[in-house]
PDBQT receptor file of N, H, CA, C and O in Angstrom, charges set to zero:
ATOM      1  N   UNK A   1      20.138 -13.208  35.954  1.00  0.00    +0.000 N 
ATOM      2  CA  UNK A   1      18.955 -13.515  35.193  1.00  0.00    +0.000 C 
ATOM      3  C   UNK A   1      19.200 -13.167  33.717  1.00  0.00    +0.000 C 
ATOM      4  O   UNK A   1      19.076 -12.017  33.295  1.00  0.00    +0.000 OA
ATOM      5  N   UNK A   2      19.544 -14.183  32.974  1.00  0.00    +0.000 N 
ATOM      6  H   UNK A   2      19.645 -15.116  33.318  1.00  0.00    +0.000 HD
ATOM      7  CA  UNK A   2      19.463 -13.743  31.471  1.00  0.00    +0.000 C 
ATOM      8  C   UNK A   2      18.014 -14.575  30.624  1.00  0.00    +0.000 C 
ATOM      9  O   UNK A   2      17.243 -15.476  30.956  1.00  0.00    +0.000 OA
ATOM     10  N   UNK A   3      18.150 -13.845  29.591  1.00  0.00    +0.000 N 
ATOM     11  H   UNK A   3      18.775 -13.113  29.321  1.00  0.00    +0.000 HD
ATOM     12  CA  UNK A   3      17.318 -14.161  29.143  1.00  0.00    +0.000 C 
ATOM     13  C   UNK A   3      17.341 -15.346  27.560  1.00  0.00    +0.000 C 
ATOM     14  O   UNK A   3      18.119 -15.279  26.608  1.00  0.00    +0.000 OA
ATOM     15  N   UNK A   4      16.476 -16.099  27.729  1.00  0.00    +0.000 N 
ATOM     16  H   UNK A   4      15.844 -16.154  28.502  1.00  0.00    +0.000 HD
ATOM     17  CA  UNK A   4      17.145 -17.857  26.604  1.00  0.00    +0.000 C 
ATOM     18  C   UNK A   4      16.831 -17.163  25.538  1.00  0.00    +0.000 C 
ATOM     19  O   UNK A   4      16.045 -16.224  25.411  1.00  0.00    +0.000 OA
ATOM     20  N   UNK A   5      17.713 -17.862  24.548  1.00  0.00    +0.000 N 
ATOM     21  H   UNK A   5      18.351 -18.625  24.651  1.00  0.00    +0.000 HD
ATOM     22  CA  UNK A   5      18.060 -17.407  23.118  1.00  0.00    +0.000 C 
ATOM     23  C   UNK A   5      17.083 -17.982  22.548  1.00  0.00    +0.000 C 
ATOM     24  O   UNK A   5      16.362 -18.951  22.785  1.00  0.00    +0.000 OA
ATOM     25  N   UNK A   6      17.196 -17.150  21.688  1.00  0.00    +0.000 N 
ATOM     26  H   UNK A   6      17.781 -16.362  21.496  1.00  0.00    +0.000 HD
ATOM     27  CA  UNK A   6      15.688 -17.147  20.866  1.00  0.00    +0.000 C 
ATOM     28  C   UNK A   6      15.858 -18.714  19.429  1.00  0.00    +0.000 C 
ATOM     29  O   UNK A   6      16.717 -19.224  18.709  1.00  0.00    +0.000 OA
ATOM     30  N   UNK A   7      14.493 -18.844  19.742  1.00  0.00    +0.000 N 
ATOM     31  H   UNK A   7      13.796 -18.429  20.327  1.00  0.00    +0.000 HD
ATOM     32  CA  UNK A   7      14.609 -20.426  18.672  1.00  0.00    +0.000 C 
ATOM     33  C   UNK A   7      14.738 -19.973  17.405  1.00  0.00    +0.000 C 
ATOM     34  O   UNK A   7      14.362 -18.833  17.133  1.00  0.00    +0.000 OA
ATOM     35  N   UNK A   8      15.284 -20.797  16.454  1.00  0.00    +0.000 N 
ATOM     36  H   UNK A   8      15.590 -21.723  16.675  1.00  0.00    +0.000 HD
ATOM     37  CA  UNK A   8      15.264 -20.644  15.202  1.00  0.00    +0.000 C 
ATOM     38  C   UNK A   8      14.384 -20.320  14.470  1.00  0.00    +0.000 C 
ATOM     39  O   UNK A   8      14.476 -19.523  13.537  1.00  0.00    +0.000 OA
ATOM     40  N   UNK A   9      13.396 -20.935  14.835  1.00  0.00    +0.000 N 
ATOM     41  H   UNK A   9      13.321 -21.583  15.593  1.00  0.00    +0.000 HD
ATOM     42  CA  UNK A   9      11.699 -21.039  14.473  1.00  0.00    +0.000 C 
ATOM     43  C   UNK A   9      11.197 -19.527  14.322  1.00  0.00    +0.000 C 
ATOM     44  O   UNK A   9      10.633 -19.055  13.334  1.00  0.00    +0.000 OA
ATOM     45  N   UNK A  10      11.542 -18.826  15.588  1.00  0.00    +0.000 N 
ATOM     46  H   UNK A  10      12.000 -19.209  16.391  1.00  0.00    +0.000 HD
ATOM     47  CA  UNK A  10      11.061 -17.643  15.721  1.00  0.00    +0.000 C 
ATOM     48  C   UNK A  10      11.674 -16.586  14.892  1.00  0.00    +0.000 C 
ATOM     49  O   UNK A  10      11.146 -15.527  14.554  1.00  0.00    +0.000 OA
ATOM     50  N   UNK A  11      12.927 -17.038  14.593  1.00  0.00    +0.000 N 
ATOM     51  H   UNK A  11      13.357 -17.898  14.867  1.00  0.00    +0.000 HD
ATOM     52  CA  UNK A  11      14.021 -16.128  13.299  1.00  0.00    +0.000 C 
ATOM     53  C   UNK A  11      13.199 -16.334  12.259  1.00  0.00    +0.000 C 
ATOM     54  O   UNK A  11      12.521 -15.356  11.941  1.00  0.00    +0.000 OA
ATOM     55  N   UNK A  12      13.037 -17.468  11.541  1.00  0.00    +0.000 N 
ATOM     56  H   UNK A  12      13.587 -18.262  11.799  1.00  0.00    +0.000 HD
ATOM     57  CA  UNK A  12      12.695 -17.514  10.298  1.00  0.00    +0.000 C 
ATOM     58  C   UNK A  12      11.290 -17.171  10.606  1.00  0.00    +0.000 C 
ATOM     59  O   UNK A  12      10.864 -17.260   9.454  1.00  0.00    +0.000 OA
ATOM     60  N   UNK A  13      10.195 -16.826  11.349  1.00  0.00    +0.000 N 
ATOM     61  H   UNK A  13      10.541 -16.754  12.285  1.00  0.00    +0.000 HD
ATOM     62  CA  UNK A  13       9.085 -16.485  11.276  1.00  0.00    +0.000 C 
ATOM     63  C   UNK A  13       9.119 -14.780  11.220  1.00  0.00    +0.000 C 
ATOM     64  O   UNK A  13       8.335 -14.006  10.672  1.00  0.00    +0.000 OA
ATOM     65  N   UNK A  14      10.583 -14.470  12.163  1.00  0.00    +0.000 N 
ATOM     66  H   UNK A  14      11.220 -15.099  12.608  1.00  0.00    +0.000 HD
ATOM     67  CA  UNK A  14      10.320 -12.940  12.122  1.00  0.00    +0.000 C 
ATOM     68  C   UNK A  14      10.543 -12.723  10.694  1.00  0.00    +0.000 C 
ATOM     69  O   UNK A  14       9.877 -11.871  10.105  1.00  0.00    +0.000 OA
ATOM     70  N   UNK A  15      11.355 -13.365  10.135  1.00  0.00    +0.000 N 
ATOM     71  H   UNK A  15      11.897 -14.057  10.613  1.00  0.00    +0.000 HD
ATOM     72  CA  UNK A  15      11.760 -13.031   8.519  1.00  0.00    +0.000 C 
ATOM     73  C   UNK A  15      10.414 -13.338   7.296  1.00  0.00    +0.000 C 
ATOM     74  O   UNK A  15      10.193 -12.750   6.237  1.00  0.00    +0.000 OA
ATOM     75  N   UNK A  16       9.871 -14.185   7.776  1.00  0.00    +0.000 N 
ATOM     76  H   UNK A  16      10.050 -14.663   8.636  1.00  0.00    +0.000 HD
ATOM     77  CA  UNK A  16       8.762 -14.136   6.905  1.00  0.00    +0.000 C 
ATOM     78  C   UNK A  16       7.891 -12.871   6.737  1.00  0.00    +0.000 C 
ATOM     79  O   UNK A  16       7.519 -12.196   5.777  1.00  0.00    +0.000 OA
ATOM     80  N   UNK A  17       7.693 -12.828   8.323  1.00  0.00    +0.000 N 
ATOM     81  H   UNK A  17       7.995 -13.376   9.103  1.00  0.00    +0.000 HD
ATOM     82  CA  UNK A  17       6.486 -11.579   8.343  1.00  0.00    +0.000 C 
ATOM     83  C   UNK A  17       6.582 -10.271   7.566  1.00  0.00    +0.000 C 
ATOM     84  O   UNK A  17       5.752  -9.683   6.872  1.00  0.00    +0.000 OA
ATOM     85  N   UNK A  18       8.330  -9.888   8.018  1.00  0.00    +0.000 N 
ATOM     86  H   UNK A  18       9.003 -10.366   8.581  1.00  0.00    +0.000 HD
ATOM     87  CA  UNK A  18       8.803  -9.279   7.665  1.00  0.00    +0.000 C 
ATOM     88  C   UNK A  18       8.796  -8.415   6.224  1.00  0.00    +0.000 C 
ATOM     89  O   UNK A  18       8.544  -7.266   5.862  1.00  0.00    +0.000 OA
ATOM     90  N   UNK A  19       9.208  -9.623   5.660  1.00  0.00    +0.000 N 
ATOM     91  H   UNK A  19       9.412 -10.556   5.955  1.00  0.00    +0.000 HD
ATOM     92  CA  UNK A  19       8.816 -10.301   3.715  1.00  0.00    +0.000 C 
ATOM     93  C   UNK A  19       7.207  -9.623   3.741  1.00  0.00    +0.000 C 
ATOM     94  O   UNK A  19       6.911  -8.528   3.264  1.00  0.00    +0.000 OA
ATOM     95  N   UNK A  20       6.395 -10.448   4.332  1.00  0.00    +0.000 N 
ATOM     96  H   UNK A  20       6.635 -11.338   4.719  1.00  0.00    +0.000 HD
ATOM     97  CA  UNK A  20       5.035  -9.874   3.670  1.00  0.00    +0.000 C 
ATOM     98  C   UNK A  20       4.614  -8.518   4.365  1.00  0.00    +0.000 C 
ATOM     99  O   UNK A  20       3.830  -7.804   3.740  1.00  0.00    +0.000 OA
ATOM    100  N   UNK A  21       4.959  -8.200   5.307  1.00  0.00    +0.000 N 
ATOM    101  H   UNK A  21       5.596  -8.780   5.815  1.00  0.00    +0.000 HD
ATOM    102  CA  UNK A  21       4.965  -6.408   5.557  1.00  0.00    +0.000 C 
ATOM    103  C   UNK A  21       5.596  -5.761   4.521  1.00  0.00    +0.000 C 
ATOM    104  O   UNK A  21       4.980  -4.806   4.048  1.00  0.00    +0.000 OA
ATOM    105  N   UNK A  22       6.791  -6.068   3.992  1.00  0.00    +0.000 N 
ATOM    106  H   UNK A  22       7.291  -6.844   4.376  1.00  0.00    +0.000 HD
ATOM    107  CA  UNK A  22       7.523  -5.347   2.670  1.00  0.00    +0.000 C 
ATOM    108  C   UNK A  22       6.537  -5.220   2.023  1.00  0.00    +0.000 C 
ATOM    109  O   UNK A  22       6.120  -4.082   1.805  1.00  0.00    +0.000 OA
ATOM    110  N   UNK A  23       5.659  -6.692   1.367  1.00  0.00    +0.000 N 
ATOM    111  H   UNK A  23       5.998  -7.616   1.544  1.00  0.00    +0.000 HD
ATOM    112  CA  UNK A  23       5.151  -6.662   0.622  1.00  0.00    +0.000 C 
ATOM    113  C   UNK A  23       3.709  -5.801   0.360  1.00  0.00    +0.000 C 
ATOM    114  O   UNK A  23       3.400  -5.260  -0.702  1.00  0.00    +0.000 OA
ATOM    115  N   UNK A  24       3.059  -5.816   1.375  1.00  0.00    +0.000 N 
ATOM    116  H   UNK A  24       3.309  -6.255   2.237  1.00  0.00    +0.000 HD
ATOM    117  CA  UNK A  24       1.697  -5.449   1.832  1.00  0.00    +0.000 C 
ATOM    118  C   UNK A  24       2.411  -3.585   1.408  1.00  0.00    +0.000 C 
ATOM    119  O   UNK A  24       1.911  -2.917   0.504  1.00  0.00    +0.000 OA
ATOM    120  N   UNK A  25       3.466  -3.131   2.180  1.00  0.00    +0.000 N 
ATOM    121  H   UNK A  25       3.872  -3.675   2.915  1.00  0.00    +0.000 HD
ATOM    122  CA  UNK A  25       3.877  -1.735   2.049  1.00  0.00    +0.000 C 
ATOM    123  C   UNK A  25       3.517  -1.325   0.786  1.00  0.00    +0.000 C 
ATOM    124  O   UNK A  25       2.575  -0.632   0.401  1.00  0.00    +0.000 OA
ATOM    125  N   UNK A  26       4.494  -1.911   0.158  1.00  0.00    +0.000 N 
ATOM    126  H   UNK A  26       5.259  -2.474   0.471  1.00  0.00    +0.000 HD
ATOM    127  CA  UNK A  26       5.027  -1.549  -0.977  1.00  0.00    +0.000 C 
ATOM    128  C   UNK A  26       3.552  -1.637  -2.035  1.00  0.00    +0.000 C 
ATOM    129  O   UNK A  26       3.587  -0.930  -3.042  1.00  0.00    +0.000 OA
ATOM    130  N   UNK A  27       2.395  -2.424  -1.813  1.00  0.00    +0.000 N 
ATOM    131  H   UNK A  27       2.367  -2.999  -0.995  1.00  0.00    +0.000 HD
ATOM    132  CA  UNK A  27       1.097  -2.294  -2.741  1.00  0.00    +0.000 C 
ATOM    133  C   UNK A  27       0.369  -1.256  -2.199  1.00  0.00    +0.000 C 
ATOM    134  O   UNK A  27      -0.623  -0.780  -2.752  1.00  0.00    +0.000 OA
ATOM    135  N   UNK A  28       0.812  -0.882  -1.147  1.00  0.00    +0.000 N 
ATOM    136  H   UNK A  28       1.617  -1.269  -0.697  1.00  0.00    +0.000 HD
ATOM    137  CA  UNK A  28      -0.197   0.564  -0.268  1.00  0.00    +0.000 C 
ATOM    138  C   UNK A  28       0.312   1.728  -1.065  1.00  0.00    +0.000 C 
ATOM    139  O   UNK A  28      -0.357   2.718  -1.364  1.00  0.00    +0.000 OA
ATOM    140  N   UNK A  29       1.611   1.499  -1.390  1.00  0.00    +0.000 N 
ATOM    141  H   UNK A  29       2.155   0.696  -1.148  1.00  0.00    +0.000 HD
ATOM    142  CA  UNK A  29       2.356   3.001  -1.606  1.00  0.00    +0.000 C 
ATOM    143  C   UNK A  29       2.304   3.053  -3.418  1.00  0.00    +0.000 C 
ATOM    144  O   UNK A  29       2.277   4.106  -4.054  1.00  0.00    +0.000 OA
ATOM    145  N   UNK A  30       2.296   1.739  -4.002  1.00  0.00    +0.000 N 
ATOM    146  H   UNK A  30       2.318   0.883  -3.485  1.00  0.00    +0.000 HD
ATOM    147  CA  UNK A  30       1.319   1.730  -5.295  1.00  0.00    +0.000 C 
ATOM    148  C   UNK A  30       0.202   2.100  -5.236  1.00  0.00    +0.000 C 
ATOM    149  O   UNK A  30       0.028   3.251  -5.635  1.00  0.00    +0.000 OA
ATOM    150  N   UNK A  31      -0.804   1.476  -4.826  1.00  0.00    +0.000 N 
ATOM    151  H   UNK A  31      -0.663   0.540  -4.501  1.00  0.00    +0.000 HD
ATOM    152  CA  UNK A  31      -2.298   2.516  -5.237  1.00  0.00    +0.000 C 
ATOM    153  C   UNK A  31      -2.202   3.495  -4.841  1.00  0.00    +0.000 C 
ATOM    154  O   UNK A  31      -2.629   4.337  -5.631  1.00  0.00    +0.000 OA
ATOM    155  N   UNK A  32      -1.693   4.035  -3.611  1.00  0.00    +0.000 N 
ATOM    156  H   UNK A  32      -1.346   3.351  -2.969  1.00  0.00    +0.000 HD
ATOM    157  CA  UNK A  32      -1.895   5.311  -3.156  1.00  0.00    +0.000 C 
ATOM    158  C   UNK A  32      -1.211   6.622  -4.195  1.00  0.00    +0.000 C 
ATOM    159  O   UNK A  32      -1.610   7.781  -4.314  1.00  0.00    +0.000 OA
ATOM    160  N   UNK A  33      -0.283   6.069  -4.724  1.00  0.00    +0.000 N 
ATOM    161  H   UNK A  33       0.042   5.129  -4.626  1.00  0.00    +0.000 HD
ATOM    162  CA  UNK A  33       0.568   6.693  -5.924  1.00  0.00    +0.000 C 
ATOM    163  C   UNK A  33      -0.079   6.632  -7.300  1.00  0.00    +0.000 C 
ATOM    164  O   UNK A  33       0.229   7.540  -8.072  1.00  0.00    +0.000 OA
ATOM    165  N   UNK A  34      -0.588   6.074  -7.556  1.00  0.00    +0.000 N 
ATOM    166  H   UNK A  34      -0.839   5.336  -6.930  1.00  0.00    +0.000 HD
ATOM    167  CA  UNK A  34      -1.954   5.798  -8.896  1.00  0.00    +0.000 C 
ATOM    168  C   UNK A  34      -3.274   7.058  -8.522  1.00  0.00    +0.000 C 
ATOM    169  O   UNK A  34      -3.752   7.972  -9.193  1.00  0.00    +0.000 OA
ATOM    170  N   UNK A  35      -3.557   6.500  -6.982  1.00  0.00    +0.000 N 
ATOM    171  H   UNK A  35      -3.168   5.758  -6.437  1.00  0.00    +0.000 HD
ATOM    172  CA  UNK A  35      -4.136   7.539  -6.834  1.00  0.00    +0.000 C 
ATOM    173  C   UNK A  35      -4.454   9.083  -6.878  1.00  0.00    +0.000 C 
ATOM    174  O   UNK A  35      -5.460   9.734  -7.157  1.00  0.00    +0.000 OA
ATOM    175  N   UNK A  36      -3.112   9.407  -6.465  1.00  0.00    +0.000 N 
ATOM    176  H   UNK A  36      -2.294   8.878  -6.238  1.00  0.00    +0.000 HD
ATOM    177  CA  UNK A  36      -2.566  10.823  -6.556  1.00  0.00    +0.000 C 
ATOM    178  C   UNK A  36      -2.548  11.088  -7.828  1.00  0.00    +0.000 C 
ATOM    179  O   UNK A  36      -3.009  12.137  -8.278  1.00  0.00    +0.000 OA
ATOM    180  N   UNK A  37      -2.022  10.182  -8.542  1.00  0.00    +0.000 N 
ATOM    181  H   UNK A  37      -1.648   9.330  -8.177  1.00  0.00    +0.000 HD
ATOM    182  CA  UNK A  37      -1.542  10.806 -10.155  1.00  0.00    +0.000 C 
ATOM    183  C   UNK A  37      -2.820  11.169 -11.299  1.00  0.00    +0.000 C 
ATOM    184  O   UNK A  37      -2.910  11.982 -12.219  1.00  0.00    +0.000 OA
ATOM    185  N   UNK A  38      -4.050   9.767 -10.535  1.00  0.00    +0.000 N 
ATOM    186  H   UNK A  38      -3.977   9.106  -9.788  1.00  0.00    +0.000 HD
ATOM    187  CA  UNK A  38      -4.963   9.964 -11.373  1.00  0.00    +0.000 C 
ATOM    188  C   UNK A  38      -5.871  11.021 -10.865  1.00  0.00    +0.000 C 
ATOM    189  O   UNK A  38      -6.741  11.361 -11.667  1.00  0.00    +0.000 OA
ATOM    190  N   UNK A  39      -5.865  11.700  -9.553  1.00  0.00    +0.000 N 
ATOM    191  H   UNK A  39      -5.158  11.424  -8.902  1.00  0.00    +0.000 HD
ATOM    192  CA  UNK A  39      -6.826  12.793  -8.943  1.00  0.00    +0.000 C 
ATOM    193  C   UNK A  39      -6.042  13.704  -9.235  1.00  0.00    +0.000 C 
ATOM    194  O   UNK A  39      -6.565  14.704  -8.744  1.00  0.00    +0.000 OA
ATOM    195  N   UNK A  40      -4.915  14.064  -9.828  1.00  0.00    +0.000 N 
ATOM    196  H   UNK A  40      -4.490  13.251 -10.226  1.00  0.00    +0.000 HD
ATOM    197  CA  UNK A  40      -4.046  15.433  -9.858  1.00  0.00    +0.000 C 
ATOM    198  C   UNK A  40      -4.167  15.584 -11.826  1.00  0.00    +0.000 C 
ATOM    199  O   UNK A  40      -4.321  16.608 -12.491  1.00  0.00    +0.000 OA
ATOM    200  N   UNK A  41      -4.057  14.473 -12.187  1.00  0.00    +0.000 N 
ATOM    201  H   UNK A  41      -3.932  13.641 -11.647  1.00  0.00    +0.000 HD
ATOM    202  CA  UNK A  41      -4.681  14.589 -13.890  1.00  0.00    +0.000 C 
ATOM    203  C   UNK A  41      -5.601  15.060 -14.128  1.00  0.00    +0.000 C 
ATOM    204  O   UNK A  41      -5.621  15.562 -15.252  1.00  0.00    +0.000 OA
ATOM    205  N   UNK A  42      -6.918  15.204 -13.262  1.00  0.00    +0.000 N 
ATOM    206  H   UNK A  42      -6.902  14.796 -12.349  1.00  0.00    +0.000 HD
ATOM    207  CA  UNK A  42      -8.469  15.343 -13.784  1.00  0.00    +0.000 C 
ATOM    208  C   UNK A  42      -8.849  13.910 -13.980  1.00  0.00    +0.000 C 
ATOM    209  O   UNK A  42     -10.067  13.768 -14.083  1.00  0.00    +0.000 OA
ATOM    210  N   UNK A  43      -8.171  12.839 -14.059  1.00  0.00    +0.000 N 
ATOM    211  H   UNK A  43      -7.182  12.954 -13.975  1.00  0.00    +0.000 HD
ATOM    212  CA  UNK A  43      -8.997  11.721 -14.685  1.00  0.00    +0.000 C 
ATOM    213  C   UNK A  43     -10.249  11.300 -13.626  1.00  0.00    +0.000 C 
ATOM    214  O   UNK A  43     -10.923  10.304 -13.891  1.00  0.00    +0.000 OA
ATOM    215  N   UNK A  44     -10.482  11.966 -12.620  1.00  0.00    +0.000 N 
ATOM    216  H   UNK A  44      -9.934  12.774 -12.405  1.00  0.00    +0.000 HD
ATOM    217  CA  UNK A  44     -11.486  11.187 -12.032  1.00  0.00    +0.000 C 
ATOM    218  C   UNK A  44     -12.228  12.174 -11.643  1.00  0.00    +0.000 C 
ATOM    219  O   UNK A  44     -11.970  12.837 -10.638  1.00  0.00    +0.000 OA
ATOM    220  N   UNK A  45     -13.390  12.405 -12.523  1.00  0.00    +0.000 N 
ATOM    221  H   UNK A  45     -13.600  11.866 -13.339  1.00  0.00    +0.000 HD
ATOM    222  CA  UNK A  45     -14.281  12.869 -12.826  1.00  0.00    +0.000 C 
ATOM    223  C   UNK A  45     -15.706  12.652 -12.419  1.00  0.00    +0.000 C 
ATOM    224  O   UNK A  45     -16.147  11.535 -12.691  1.00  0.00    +0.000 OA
ATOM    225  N   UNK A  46     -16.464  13.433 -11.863  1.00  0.00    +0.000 N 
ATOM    226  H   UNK A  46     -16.106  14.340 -11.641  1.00  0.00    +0.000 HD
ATOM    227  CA  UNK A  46     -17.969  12.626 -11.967  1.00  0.00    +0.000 C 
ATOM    228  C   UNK A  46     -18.682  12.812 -13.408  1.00  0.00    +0.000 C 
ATOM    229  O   UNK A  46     -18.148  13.646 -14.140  1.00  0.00    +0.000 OA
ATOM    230  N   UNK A  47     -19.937  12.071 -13.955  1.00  0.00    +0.000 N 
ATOM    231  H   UNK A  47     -20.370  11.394 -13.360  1.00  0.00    +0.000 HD
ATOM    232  CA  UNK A  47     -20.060  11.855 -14.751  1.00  0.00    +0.000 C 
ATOM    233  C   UNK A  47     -21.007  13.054 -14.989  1.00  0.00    +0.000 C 
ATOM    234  O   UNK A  47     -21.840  12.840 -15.870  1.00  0.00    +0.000 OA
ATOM    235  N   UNK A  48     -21.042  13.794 -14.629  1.00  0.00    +0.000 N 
ATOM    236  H   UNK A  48     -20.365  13.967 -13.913  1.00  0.00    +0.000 HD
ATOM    237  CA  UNK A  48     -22.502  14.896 -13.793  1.00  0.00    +0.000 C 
ATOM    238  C   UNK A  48     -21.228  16.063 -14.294  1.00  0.00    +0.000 C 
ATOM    239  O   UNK A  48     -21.763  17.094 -14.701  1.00  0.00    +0.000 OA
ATOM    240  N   UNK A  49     -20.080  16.107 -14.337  1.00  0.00    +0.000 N 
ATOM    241  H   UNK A  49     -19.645  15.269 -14.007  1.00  0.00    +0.000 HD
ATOM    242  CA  UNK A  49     -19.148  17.526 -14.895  1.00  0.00    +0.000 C 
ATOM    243  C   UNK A  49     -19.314  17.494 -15.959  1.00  0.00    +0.000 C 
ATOM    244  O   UNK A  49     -19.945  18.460 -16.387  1.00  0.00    +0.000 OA
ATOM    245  N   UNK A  50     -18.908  16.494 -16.937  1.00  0.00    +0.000 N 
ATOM    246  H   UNK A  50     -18.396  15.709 -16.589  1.00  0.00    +0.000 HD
ATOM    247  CA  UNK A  50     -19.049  16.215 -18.346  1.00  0.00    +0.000 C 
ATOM    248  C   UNK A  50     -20.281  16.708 -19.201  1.00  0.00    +0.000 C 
ATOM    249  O   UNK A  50     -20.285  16.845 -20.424  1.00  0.00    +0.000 OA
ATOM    250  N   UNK A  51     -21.397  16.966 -18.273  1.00  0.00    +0.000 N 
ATOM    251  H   UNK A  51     -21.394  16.855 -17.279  1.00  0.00    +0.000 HD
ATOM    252  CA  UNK A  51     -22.691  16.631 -18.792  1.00  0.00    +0.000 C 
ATOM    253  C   UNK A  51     -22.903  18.339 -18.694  1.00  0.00    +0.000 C 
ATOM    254  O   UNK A  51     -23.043  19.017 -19.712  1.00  0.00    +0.000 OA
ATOM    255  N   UNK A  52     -22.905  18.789 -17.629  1.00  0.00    +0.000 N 
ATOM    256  H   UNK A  52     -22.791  18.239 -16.802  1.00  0.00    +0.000 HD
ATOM    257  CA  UNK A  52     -22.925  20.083 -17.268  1.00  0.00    +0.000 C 
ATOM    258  C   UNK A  52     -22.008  21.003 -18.239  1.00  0.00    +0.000 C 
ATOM    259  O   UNK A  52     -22.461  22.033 -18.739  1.00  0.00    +0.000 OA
ATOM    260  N   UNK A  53     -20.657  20.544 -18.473  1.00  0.00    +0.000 N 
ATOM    261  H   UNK A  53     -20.289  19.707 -18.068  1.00  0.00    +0.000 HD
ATOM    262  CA  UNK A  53     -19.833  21.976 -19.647  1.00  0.00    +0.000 C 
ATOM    263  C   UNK A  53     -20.240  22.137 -20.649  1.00  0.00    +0.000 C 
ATOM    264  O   UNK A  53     -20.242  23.295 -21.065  1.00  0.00    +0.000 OA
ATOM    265  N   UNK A  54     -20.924  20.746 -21.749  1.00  0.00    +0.000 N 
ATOM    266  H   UNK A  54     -20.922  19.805 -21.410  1.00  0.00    +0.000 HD
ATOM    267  CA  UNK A  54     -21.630  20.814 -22.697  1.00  0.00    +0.000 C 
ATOM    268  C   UNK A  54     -22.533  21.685 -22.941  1.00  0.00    +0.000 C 
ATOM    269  O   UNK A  54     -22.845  22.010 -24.087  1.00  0.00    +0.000 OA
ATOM    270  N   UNK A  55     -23.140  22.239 -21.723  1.00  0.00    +0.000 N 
ATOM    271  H   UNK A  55     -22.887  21.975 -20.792  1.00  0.00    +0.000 HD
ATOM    272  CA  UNK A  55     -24.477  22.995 -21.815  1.00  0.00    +0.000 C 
ATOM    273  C   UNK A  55     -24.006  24.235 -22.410  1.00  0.00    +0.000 C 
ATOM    274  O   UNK A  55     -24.800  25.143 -22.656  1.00  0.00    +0.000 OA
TER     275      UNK A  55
């Protein structure tokens, strides 16, 4: 019992997906990295801190 070789069709589809999983990754691990940088700066602030140190 072996098993039939796989169609071409299904190569170049695994390779596509593939491609846009890279792609999809790689924008997760951008914002998530923006993220970090801008919550470890202070830049994200509520507008309610600002208002309060003044006092």
């Amino acid at each position: 019992m072996s098993f039939r070789e796989e169609h071409e069709l299904h190569k170049r589809r695994f390779g596509r997906n593939l491609g846009v999983a890279l792609v999809l990754l790689s924008f997760i691990v951008i914002v998530f990295g923006l993220t970090v940088v801008k919550v470890t700066r202070g830049d994200y602030e509520p507008e309610n801190a600002s208002i309060q140190r003044g006092q």
